[in-house]
Backbone as ProteinMPNN parsed JSONL, in Angstrom:
{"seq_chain_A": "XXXXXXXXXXXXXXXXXXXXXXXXXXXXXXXXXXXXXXXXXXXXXXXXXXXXXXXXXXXXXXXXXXXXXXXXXXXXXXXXXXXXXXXXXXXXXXXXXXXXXXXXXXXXXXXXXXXXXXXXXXXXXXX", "coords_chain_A": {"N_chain_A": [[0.824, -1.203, 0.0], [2.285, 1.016, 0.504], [3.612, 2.036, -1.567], [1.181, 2.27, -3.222], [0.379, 4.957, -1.918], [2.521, 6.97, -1.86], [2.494, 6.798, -4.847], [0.548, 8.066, -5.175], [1.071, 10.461, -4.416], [3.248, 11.676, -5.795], [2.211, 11.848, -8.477], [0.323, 13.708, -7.581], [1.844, 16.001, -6.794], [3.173, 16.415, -9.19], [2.11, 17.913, -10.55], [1.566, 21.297, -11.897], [2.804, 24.166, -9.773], [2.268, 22.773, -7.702], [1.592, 21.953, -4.196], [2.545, 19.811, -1.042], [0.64, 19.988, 1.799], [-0.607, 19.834, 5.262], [-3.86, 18.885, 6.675], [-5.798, 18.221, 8.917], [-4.266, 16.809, 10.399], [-3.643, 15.051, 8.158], [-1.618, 14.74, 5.104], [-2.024, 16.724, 2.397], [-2.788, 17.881, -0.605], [-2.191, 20.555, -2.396], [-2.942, 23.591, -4.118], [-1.824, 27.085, -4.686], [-2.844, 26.807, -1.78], [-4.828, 26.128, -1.935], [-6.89, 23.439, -1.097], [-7.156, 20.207, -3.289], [-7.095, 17.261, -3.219], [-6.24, 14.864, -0.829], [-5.273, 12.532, 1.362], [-6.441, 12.089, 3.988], [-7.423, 9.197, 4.289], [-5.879, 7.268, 3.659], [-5.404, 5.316, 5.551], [-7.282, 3.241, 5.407], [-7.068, 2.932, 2.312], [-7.301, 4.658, 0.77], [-7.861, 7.222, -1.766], [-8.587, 10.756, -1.597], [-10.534, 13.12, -3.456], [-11.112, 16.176, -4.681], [-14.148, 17.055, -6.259], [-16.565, 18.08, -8.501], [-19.851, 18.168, -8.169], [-21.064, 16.919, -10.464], [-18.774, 16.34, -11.707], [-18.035, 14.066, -10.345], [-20.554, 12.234, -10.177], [-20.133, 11.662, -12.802], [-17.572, 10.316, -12.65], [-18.057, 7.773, -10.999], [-20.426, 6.886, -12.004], [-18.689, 6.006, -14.197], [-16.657, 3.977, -13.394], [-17.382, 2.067, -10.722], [-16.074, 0.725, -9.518], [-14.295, 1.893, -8.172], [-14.242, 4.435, -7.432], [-15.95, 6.657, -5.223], [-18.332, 8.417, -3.768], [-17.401, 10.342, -0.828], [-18.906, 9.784, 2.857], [-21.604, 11.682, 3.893], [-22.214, 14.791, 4.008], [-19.673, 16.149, 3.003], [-19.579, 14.518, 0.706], [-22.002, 14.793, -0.834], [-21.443, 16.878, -1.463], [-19.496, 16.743, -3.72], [-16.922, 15.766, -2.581], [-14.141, 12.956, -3.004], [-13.904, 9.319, -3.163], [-10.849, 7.876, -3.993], [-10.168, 4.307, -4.931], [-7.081, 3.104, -3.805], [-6.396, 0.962, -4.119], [-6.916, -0.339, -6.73], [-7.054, 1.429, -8.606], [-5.807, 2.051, -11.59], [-2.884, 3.718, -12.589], [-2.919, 5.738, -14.941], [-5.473, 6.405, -14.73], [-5.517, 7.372, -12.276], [-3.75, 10.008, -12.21], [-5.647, 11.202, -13.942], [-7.871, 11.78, -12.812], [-6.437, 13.03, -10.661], [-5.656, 15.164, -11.913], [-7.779, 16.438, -12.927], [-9.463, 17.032, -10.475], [-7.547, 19.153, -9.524], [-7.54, 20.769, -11.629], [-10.125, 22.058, -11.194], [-9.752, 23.358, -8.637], [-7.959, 25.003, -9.806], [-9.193, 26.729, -12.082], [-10.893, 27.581, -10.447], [-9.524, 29.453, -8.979], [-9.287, 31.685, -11.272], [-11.485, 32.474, -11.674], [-12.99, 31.249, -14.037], [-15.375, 29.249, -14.429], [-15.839, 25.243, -14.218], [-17.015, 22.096, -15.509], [-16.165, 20.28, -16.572], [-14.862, 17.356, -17.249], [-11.313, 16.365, -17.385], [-9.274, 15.861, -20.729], [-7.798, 13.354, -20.024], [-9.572, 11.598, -18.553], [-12.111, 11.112, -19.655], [-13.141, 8.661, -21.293], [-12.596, 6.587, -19.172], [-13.036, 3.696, -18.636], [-12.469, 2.527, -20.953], [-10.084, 2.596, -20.645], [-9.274, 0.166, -18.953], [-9.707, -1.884, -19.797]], "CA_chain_A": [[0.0, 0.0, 0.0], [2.838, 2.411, 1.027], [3.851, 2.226, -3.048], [0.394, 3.57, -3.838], [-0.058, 6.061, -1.642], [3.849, 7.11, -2.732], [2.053, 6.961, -6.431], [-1.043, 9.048, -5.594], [1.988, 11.508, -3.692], [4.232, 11.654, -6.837], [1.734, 12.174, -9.242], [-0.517, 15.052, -7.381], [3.005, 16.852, -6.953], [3.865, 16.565, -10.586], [1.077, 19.133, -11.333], [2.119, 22.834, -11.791], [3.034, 24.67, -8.495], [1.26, 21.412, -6.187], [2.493, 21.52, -2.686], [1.593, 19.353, 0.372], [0.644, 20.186, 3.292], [-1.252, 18.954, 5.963], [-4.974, 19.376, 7.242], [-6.297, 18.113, 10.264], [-3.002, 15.852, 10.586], [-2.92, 14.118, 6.842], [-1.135, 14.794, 3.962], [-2.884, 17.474, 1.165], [-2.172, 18.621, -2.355], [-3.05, 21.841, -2.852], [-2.545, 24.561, -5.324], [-1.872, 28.467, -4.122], [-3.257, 27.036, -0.788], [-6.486, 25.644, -1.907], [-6.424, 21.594, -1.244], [-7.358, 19.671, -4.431], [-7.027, 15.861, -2.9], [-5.702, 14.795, 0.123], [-4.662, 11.268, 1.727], [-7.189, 11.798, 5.095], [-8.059, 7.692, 4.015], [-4.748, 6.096, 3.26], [-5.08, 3.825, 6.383], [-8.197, 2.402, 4.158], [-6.649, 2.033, 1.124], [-8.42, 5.524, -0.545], [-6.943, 8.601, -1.758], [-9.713, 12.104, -1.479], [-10.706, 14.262, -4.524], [-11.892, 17.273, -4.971], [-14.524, 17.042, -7.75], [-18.063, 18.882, -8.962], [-20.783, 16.994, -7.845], [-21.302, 16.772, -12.067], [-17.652, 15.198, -12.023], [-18.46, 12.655, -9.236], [-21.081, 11.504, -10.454], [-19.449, 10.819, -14.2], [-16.445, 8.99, -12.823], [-18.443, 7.146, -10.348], [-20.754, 6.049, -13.133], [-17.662, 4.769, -15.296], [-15.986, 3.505, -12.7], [-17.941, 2.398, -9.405], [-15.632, -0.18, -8.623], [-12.951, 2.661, -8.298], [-14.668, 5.72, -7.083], [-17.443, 6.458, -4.536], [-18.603, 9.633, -2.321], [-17.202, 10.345, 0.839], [-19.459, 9.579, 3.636], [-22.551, 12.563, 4.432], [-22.179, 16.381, 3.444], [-18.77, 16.483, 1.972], [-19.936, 13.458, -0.259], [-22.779, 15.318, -1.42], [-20.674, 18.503, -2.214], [-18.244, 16.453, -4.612], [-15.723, 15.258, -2.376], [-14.58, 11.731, -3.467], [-12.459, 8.928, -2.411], [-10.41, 6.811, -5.41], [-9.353, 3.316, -4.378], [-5.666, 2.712, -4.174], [-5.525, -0.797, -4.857], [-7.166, -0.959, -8.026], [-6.942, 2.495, -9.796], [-4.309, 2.063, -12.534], [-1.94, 5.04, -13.052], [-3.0, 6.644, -16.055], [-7.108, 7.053, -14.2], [-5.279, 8.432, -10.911], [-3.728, 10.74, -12.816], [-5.829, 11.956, -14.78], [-8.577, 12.098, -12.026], [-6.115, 14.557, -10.239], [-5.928, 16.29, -12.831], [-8.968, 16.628, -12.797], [-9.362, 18.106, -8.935], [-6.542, 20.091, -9.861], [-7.865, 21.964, -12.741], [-11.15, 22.763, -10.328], [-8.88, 24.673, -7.897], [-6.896, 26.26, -10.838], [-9.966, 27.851, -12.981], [-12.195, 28.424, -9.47], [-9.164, 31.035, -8.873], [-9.068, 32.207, -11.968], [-13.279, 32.757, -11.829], [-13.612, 30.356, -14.549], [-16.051, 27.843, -14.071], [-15.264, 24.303, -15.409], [-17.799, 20.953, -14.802], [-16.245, 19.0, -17.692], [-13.006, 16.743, -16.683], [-9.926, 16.662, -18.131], [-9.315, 14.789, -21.59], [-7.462, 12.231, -19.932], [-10.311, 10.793, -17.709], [-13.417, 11.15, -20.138], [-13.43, 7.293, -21.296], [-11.589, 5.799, -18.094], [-13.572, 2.292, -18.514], [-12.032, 1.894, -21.838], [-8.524, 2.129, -20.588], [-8.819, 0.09, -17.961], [-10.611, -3.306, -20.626]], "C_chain_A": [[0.86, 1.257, 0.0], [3.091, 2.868, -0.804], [2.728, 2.815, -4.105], [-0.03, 4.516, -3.345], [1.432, 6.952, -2.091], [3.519, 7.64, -4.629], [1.218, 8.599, -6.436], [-0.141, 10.342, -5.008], [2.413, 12.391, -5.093], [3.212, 12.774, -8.029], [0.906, 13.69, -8.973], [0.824, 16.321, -7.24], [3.561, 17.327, -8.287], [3.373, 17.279, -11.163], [1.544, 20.446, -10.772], [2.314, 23.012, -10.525], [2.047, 23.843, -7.358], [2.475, 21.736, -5.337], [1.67, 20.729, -2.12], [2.369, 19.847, 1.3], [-0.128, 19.555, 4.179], [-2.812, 19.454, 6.3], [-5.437, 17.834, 7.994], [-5.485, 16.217, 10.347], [-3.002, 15.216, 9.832], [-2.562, 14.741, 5.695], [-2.458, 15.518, 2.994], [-2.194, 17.812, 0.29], [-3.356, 20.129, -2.535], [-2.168, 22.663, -4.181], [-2.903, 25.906, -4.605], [-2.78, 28.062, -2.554], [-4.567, 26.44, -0.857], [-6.374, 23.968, -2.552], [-7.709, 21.49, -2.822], [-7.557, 17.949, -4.312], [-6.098, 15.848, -1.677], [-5.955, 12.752, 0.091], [-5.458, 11.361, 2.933], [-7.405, 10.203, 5.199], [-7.102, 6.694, 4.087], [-4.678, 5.173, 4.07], [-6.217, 2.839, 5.828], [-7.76, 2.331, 2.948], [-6.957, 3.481, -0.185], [-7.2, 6.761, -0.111], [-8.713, 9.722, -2.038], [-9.55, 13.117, -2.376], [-11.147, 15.247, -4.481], [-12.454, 17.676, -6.087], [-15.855, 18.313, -7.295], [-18.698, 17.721, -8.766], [-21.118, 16.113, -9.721], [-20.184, 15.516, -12.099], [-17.895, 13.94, -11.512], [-19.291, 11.926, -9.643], [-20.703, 10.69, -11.761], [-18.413, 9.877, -13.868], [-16.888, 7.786, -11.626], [-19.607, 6.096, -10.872], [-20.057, 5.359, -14.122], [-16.881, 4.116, -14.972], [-16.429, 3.106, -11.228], [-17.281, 1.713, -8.79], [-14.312, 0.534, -7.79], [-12.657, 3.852, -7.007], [-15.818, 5.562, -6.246], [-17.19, 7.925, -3.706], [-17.735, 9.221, -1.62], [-18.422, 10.498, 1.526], [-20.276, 11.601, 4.091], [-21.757, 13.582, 3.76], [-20.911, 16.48, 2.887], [-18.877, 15.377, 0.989], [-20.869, 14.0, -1.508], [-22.139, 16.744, -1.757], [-19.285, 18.056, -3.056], [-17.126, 15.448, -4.282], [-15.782, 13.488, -2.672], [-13.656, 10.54, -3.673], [-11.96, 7.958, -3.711], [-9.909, 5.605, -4.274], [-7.846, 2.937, -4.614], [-5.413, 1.824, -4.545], [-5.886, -0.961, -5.845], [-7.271, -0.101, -8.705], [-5.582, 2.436, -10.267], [-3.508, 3.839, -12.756], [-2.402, 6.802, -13.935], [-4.698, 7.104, -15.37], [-6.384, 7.693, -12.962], [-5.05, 9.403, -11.489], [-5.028, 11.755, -13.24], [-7.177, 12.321, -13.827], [-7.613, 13.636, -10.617], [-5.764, 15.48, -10.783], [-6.933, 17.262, -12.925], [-9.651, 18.019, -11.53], [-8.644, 19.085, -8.943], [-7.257, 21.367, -10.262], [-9.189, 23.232, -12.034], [-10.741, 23.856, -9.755], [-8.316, 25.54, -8.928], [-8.184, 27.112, -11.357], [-10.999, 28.259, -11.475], [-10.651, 29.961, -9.309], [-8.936, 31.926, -9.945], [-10.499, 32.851, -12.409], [-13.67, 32.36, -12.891], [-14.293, 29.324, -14.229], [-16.0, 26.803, -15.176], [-16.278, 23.205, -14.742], [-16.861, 19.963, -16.072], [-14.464, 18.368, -16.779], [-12.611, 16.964, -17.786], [-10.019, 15.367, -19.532], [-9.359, 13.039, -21.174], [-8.279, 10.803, -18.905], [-11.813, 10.918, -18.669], [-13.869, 9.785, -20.665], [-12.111, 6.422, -20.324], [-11.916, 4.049, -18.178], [-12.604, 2.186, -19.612], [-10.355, 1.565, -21.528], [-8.14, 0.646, -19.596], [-9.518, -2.111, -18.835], [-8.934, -3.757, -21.051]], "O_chain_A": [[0.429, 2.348, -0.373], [2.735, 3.977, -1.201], [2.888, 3.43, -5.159], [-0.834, 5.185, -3.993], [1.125, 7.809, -2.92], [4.082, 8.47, -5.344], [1.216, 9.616, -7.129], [-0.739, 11.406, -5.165], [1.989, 13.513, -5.371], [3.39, 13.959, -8.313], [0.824, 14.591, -9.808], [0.612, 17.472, -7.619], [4.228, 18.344, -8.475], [3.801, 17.585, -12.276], [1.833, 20.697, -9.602], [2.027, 22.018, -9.857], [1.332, 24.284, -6.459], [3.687, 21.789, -5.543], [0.461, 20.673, -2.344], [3.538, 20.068, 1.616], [-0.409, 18.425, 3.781], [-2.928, 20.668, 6.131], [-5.357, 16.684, 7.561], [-5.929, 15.068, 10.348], [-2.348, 14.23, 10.172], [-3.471, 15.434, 5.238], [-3.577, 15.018, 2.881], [-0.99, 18.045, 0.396], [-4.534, 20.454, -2.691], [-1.183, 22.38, -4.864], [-3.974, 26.026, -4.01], [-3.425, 29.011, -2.109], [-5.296, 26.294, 0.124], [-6.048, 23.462, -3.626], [-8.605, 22.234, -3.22], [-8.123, 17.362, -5.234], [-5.263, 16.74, -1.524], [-6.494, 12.002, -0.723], [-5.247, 10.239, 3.393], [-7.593, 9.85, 6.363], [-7.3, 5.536, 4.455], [-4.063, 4.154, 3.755], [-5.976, 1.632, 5.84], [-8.239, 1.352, 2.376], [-6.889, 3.44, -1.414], [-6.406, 7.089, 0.771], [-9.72, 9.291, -2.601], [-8.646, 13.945, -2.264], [-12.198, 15.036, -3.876], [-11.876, 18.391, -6.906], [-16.02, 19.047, -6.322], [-18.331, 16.581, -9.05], [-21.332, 14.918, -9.924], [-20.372, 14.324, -12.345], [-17.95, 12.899, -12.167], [-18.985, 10.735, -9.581], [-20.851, 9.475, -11.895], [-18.235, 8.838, -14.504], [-16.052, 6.918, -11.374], [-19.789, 4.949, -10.463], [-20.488, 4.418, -14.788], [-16.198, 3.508, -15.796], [-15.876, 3.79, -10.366], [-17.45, 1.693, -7.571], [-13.546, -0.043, -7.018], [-11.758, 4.118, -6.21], [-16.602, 4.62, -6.37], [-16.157, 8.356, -3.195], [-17.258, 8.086, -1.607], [-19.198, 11.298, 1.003], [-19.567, 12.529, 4.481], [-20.784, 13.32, 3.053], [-21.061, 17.167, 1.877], [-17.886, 15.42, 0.261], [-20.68, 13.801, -2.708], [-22.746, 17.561, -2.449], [-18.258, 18.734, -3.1], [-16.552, 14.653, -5.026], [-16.799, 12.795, -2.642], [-12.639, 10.728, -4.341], [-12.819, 7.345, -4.345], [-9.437, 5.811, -3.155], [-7.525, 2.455, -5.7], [-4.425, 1.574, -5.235], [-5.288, -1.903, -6.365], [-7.66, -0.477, -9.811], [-4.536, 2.664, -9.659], [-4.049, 4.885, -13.115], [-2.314, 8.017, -13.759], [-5.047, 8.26, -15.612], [-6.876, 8.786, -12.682], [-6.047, 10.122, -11.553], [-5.211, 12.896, -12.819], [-7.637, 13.404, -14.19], [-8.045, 14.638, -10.047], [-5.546, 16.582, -10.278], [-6.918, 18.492, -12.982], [-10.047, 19.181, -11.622], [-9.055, 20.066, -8.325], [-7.497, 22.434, -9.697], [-9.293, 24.452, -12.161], [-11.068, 25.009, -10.039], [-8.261, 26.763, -8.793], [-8.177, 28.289, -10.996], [-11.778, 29.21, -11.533], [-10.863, 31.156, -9.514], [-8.384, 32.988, -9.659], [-10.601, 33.625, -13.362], [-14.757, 32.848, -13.202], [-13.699, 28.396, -13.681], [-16.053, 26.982, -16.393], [-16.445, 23.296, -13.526], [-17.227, 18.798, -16.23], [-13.528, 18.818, -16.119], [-13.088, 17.469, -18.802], [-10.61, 14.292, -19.439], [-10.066, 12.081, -21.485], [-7.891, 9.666, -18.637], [-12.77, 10.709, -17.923], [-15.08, 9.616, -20.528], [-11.084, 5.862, -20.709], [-11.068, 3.241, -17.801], [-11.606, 1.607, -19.182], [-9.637, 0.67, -21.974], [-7.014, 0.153, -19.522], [-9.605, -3.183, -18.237], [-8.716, -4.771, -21.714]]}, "name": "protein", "num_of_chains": 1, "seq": "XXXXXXXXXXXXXXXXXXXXXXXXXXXXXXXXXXXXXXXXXXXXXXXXXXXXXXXXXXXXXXXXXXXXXXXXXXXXXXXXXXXXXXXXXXXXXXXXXXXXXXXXXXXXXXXXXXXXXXXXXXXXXXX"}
């Protein structure tokens, strides 16, 4: 497990100016300060997104074995946990990409509901 939470580390860092930091004692990825995914889960096995309830529901419909809410009111406002043991590379990715891009155009006062290229047919990569 430590090799995919190490993955889901690597990869949310590899996006433009990502830092971590911490909130309420686990590991976050943020951008200018505004988290994007965090690790709150990793002793379960899950890494924490920051989607559009729109997004959540699309990659949770093409993927349910993958993706699911978080538990009560931040579930229902987007947030959204990926499974570490069985999301392949190229869907983590591109799912924090994803969370990413949210934080990047909300400070830029663009609004965005669509994901990123690289997660719009995630089932097919994964056949």
């Amino acid at each position: 497990m430590k090799a995919r939470v190490a993955l889901f580390r690597k990869l949310a860092l590899a996006l433009p100016q990502a830092t971590e930091g911490a909130h309420m004692g686990s590991p976050d990825f943020r951008l200018n300060d505004r988290i994007f995914a965090t690790l709150s889960a990793q002793d379960r096995g899950l890494g924490t997104l920051k989607l559009t309830v729109e997004q959540q529901q699309s990659f949770i419909a093409e993927m349910p074995e993958i993706f699911e809410p978080v538990q009560g009111g931040w579930g229902r406002m987007g947030m959204t946990f990926v499974d570490l043991h069985h999301v392949d590379e190229a869907t983590l990715q591109g799912a924090l990409a994803t969370a990413y891009n949210n934080v990047k155009f909300k400070q830029t006062g663009r609004k965005t509901t669509r994901t990123t290229k690289s997660t719009v047919s995630l089932r097919s990569r994964l056949q």
